[in-house]
C-alpha positions as CSV (number, residue, x, y, z in Angstrom):
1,X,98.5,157.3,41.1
2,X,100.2,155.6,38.2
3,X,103.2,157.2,36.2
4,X,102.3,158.1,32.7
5,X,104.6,156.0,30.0
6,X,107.4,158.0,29.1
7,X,107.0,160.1,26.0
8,X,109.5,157.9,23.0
9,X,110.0,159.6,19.5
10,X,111.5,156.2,18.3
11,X,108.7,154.1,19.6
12,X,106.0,156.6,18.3
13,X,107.6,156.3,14.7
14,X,108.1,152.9,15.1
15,X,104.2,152.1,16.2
16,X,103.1,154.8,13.3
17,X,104.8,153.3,10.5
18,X,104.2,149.6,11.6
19,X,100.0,149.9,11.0
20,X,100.6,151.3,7.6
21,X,103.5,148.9,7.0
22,X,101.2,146.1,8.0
23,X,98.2,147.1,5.6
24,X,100.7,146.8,2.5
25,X,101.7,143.5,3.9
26,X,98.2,142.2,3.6
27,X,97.2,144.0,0.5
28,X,100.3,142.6,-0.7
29,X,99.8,139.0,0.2
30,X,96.1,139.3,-1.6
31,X,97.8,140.9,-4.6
32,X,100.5,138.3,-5.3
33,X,98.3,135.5,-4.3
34,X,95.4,136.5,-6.5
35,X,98.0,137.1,-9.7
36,X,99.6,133.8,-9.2
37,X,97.0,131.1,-8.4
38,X,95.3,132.0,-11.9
39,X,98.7,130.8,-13.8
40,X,99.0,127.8,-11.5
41,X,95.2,127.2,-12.3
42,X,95.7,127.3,-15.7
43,X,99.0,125.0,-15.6
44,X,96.7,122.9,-14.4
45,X,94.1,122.8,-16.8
46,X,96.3,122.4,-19.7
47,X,97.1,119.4,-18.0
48,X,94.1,118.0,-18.0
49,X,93.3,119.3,-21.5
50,X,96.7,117.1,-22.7
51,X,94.9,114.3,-21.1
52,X,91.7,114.7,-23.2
53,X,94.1,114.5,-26.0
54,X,95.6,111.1,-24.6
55,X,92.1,109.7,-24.5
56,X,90.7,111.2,-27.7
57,X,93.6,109.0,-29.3
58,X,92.4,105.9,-28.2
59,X,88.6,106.6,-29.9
60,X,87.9,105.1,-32.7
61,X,84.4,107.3,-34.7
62,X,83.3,105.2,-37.4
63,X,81.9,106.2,-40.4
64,X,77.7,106.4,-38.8
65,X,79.4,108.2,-36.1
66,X,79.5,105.7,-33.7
67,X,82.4,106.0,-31.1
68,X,84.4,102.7,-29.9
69,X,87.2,102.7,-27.3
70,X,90.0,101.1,-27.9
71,X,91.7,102.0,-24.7
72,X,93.9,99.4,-23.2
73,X,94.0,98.6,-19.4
74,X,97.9,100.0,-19.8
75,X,96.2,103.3,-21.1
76,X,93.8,103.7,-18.6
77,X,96.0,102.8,-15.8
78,X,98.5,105.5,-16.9
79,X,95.7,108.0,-17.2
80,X,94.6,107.6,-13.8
81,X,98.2,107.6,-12.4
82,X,98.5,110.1,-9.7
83,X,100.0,110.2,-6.3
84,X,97.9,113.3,-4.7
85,X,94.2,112.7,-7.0
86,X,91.8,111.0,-8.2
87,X,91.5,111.2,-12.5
88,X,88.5,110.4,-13.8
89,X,87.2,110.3,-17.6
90,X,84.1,109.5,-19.7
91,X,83.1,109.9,-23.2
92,X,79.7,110.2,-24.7
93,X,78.0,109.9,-27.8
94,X,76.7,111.9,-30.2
95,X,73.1,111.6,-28.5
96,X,74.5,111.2,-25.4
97,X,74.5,108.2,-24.5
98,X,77.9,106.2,-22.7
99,X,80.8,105.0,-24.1
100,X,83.3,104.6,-21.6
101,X,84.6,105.8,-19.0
102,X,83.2,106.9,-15.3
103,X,79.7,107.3,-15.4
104,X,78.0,110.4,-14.0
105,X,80.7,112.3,-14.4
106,X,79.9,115.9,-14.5
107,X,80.3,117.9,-18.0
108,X,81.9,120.9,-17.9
109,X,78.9,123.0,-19.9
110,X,79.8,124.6,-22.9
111,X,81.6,128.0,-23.4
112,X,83.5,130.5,-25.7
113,X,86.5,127.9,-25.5
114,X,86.7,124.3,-26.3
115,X,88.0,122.6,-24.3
116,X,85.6,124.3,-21.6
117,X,86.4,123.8,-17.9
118,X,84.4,123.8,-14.5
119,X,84.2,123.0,-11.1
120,X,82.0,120.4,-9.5
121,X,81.6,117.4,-7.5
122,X,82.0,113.6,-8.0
123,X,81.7,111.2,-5.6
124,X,81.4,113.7,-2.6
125,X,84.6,115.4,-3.3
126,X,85.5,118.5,-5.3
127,X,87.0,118.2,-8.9
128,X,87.9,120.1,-12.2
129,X,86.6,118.9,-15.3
130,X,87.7,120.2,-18.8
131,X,85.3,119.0,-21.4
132,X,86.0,118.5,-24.8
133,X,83.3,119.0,-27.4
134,X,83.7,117.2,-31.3
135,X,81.2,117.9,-34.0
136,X,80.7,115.3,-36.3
137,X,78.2,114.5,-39.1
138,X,76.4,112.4,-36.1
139,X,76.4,115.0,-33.7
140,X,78.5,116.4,-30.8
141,X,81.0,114.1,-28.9
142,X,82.0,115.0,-25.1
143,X,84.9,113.5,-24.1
144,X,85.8,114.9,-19.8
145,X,88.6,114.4,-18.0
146,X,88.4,115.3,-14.2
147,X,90.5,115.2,-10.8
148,X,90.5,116.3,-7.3
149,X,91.8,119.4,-6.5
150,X,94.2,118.2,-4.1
151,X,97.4,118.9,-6.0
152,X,95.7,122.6,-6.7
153,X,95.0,123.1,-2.9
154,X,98.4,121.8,-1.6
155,X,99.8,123.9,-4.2
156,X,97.8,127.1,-3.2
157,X,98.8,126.6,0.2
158,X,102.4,126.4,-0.5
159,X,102.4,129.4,-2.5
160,X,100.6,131.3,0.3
161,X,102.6,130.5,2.9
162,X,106.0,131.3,0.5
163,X,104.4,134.8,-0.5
164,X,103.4,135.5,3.5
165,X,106.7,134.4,4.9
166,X,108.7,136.5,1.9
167,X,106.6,139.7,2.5
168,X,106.5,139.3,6.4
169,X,110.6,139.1,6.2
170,X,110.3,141.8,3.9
171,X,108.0,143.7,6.6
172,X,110.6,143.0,9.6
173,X,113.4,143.6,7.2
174,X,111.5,147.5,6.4
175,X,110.6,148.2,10.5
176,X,114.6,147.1,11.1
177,X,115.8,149.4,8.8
178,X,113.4,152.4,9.4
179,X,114.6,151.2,13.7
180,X,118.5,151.6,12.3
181,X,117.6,154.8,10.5
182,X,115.3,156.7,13.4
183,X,117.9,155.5,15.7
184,X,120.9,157.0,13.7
185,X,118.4,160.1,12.6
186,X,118.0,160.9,16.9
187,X,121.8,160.7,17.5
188,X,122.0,164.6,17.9
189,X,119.3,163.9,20.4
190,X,120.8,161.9,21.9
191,X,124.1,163.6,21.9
192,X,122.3,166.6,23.2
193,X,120.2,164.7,25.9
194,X,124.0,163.7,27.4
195,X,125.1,167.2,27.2
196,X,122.6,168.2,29.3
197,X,122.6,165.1,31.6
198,X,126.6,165.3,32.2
199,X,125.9,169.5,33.5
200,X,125.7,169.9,37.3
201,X,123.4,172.3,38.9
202,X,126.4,175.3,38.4
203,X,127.3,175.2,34.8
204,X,124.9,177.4,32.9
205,X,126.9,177.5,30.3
206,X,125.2,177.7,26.5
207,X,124.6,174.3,25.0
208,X,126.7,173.5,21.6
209,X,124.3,174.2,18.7
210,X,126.7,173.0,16.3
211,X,125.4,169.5,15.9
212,X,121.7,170.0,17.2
213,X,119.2,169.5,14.4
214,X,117.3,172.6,13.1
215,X,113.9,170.6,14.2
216,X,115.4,170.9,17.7
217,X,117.3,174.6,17.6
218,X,114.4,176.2,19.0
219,X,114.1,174.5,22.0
220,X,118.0,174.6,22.8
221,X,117.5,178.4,22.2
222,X,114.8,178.6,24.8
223,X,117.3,176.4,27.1
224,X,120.0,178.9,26.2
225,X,117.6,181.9,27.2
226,X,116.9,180.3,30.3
227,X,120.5,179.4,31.5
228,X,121.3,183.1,30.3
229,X,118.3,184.3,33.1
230,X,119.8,181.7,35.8
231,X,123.2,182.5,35.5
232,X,122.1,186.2,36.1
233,X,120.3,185.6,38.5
234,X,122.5,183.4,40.3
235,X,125.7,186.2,39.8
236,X,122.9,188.9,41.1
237,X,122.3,186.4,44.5
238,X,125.8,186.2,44.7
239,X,126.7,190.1,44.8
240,X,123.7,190.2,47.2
241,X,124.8,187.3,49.4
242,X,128.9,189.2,49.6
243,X,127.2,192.6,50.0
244,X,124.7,191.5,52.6
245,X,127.4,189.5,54.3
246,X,129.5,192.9,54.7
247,X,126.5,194.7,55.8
248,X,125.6,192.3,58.3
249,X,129.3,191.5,59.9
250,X,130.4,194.5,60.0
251,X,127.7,196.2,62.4
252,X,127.4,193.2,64.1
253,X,131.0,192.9,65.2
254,X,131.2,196.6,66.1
255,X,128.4,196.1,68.6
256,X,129.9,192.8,70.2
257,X,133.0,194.9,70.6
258,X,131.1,198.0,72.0
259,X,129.7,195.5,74.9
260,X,133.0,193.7,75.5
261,X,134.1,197.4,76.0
262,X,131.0,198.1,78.4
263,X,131.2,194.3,80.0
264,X,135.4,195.6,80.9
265,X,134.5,199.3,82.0
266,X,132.1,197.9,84.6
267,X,134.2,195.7,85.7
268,X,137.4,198.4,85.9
269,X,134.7,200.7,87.7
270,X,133.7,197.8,90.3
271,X,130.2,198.1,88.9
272,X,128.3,197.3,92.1
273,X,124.9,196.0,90.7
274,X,125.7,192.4,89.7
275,X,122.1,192.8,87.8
276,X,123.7,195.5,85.7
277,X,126.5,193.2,84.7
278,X,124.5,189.5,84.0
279,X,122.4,191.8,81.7
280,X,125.4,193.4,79.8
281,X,126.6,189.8,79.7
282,X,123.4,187.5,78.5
283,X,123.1,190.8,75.9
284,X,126.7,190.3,75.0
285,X,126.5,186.5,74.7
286,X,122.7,187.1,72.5
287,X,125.1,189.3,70.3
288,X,127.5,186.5,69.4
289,X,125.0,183.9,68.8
290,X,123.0,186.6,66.4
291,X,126.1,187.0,64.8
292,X,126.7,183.0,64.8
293,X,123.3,182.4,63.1
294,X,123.8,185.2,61.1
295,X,127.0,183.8,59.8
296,X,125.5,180.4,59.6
297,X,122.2,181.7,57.5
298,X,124.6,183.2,54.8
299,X,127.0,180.2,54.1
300,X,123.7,178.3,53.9
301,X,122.2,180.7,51.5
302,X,125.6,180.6,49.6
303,X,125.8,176.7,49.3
304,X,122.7,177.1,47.1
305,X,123.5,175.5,43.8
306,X,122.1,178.4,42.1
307,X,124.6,180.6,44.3
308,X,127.9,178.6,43.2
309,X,129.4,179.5,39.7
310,X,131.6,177.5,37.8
311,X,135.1,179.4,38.1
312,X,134.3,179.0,42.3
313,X,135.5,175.1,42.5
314,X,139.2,174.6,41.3
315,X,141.5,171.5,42.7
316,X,142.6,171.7,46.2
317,X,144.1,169.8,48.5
318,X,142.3,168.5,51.9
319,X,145.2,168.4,54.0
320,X,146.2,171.7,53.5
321,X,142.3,172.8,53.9
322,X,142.0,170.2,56.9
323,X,145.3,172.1,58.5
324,X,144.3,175.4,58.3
325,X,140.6,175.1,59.7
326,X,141.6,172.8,62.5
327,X,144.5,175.6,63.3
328,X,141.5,178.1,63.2
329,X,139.8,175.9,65.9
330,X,142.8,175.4,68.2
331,X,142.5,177.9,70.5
332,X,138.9,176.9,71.5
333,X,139.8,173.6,71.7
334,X,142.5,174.2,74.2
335,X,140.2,177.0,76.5
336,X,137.8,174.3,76.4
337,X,140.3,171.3,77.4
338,X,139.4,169.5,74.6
339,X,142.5,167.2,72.5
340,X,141.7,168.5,69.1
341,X,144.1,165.8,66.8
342,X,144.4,165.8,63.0
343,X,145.0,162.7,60.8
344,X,145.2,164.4,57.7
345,X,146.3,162.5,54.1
346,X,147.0,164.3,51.1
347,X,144.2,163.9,48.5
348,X,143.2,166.4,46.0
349,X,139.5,167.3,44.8
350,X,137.9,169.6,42.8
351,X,135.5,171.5,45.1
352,X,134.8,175.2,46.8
353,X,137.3,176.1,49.0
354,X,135.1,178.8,51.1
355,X,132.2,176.3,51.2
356,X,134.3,172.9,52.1
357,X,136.2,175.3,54.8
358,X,133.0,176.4,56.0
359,X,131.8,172.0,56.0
360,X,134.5,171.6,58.4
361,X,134.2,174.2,60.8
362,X,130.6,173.6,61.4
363,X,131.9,169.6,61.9
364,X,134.8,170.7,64.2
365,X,132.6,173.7,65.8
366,X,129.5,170.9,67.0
367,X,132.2,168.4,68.0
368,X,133.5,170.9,70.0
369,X,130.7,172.0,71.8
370,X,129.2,168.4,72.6
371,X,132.4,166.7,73.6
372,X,133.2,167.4,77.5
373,X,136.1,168.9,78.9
374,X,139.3,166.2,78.7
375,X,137.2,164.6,75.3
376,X,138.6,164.1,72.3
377,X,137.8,165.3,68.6
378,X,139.6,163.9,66.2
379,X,139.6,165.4,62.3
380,X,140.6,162.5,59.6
381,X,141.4,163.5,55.3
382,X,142.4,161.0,53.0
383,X,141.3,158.0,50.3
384,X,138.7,156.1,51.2
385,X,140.2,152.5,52.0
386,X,138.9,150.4,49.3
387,X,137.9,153.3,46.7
388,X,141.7,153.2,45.0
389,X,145.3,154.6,44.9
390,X,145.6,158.5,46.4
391,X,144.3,160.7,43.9
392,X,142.0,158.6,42.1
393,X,138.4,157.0,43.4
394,X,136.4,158.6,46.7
395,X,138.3,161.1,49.5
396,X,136.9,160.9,52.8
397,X,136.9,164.1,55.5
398,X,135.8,163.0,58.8
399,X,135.1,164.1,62.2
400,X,135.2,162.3,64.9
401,X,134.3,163.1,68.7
402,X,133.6,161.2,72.2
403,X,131.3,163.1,73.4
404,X,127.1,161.7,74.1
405,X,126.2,160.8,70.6
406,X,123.0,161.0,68.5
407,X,120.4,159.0,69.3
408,X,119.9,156.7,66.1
409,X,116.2,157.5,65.6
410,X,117.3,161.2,65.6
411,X,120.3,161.1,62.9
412,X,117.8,161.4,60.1
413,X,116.8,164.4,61.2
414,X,119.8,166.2,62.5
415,X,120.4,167.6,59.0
416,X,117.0,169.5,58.6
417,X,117.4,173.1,58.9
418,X,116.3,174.6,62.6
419,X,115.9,171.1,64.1
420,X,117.4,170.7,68.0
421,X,117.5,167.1,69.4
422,X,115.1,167.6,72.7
423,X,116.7,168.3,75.7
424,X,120.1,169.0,74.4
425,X,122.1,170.9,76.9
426,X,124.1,173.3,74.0
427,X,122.3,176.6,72.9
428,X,122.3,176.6,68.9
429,X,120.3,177.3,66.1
430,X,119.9,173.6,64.4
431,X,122.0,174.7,61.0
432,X,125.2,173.0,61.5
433,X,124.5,170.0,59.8
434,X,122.2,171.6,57.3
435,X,124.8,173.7,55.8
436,X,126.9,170.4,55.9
437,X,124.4,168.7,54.0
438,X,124.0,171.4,51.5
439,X,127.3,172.3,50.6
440,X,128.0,168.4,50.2
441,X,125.1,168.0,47.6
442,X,126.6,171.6,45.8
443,X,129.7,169.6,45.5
444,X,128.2,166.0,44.7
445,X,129.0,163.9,47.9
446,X,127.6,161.8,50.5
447,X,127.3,162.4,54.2
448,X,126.8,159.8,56.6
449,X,126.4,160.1,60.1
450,X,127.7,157.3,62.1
451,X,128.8,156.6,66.1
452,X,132.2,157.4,67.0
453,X,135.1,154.3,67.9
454,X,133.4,151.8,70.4
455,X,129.9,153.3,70.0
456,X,130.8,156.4,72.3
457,X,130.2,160.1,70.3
458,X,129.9,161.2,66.7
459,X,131.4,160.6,63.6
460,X,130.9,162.3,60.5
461,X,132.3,161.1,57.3
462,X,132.1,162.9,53.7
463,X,132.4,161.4,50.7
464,X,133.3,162.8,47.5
465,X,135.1,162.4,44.1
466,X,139.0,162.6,44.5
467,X,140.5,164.3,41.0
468,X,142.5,161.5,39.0
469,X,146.5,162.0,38.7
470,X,147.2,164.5,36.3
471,X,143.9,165.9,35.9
472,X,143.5,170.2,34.3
């Protein structure tokens, strides 16, 4: 299915005005072209009028009424002179019969105004003729002067093409200034648009009204409504998630003591039914994995974006936070005979210190339980090599193991929630990585799953934004 066209304000304005824009172009053109080619036409026919005078001069009208020429071959050869038409003339009598000139020229027929002008056709080309009629005691003389409208065409021409080219730059000179204007007019927009755009999922704060346009207030109201709800919401999941947390530890860690209690008074009493004791055993063992998911299920619940508020990140340092949860994990390591090492490089970032504690120990608590007794699991903090100076460009926080790896057709799908690579050996609930995964995205970074140093085991590296020198 094809994606609809995004939805522009300042393309919609710009395609709305441009049709109407364009109709006054054209009714334009018509209007300036119509109101000047009847000047220019009538430049021209005084033209042609001053040329009957020129060859009215050279007539002589005797007293019958006769009419001689007495133009010269100069004369007529100044008449006719004309780079871009043909001129043409003839005079006739009072009864109409020819004097001089080019026979069968047209006669422009009589009118209101003498001269009187028309259009016609002489020798297979179009021509104006102005005609000019004098009344004698013999009768009416007709003395026509005519050319090709090729001057009048060329002329018409140029003027159309000046009046199109003026009111088209006129046109794109309009749509640039109505583009400047929309796009200045939308600023707020856009202002607001980056306002919203530069949030993360955990501020619900109330967007700045000060500078939205009142066309526009309503909607940021409804926004404002609606981050009101969310935040509520979100505080109310929060108070649910601490209370349930309580509610579900507590009990829970009061019965694994209550069977450690029973697993050691059996053994002080030399229990004699070994039955009796691997059921008090898989019973205590079921209680700390229910306690383990349980555990798990709530920090996953609590990475939720709509579960973090703002005034839960603040700046920390990873070393210190890399210290203290592999000091949490030492013991484990040790019973297990596993060399738990730190690499740790101070680099601060802005983040959740619960949920980043809670990233690592899922990291270190799979690493433990993978890697074989006399492995290795090695915890790295620091600036990414290549991303800048410490403090500034990516941190890294990385865990490294030797133990049998991730297939690579299967490290896609480690991080879905409840997934268990087939045939693993280790008991477990598939969440680990999930929670990893989430609490990385609440916090903007990248996890990549990788194989550890010389392709043996696991490594697990998170990236995210180190805070700049100086920065709060």
């Amino acid at each position: 299915m094809v994606a609809a066209r995004a939805f522009s304000v300042r393309r919609r304005l710009l395609l709305l005005l441009s049709a109407p824009l364009g109709l006054l172009l054209a009714a334009g053109v018509l209007i300036d072209y119509y109101s000047t080619a009847s000047p220019l036409h009538a430049a021209y026919d005084q033209v042609l009028a001053s040329s009957i005078v020129a060859v009215a001069a050279h007539l002589n009208i005797g007293v019958d009424g006769r009419v001689k020429s007495e133009l010269s071959d100069q004369a007529i050869a100044v008449l006719r002179a004309d780079n871009h038409d043909e001129i043409y003339y003839l005079v006739l009598g009072a009864d109409g019969e020819f004097v001089v000139g080019d026979a069968g020229l047209p006669v422009a027929p009589p009118g209101r105004d003498n001269p009187s002008f028309a259009d016609a056709e002489f020798r297979d080309a179009p021509v104006r003729v102005a005609t000019y009629r004098l009344t004698n005691a013999s009768g009416v003389i007709a003395i026509s002067v005519a050319e090709t409208t090729n001057k009048r065409r060329e002329a018409l021409h140029s003027m159309l093409s000046f009046i199109v080219a003026s009111d088209l730059a006129q046109l794109l000179g309009t749509l640039l200034l109505v583009w400047v204007g929309v796009r200045a007019g939308l600023r707020p927009l856009l202002a607001l648009r980056d306002q919203i755009a530069r949030r993360s999922a955990r501020d619900l704060a109330a967007l700045d009204e000060s500078q939205v346009p009142g066309e526009v207030r309503p909607l940021t109201r409804a926004l404002n409504r609606l981050f009101a709800t969310v935040a509520e919401a979100a505080n109310a999941q929060h108070r649910f998630l601490a209370n349930a947390a309580h509610q579900l530890r507590t009990p829970l860690a009061g019965l694994q003591a209550q069977l450690e209690l029973l697993s050691n008074d059996l053994h002080e009493q030399g229990a004699s039914d070994p039955a009796l004791r691997e059921r008090v055993a898989r019973l205590h063992a079921g209680m700390q994995r229910l306690g383990h998911t349980a555990n798990q299920l709530l920090a996953l619940a609590r990475a939720e974006p709509a579960a973090n508020l703002p005034g839960d990140f603040r700046e920390l340092d990873l070393a210190d936070l890399a210290k203290d949860v592999v000091a949490a994990h030492f013991d484990r390591a040790l019973a297990a005979r596993i060399d738990l090492g730190l690499d740790a490089e101070s680099v601060r970032v802005q983040a959740s210190d619960w949920l980043l504690r809670e990233l690592l120990a899922n990291l270190i608590d799979n690493a433990l339980a993978y890697t074989q007794a006399g492995g290795n699991v090695t915890v790295r903090c620091g600036v990414e090599r290549g991303s800048g100076k410490a403090g500034s460009g990516l941190a890294v926080l990385e865990v490294e193991d030797d133990g049998p790896g991730i297939p690579e057709n299967e490290r896609a799908r480690v991080f879905e929630r409840f997934y268990r690579i087939a045939g693993g050996e280790r008991e477990g609930n598939g969440l680990g990585l999930a929670i990893v995964e989430e609490i990385a995205r609440a916090h903007g970074a990248t996890v990549e799953l990788t194989a550890g140093a010389g392709g043996r085991g696991t490594c697990v590296r998170v990236r995210l934004a180190a805070t700049p020198p100086g920065y709060g």
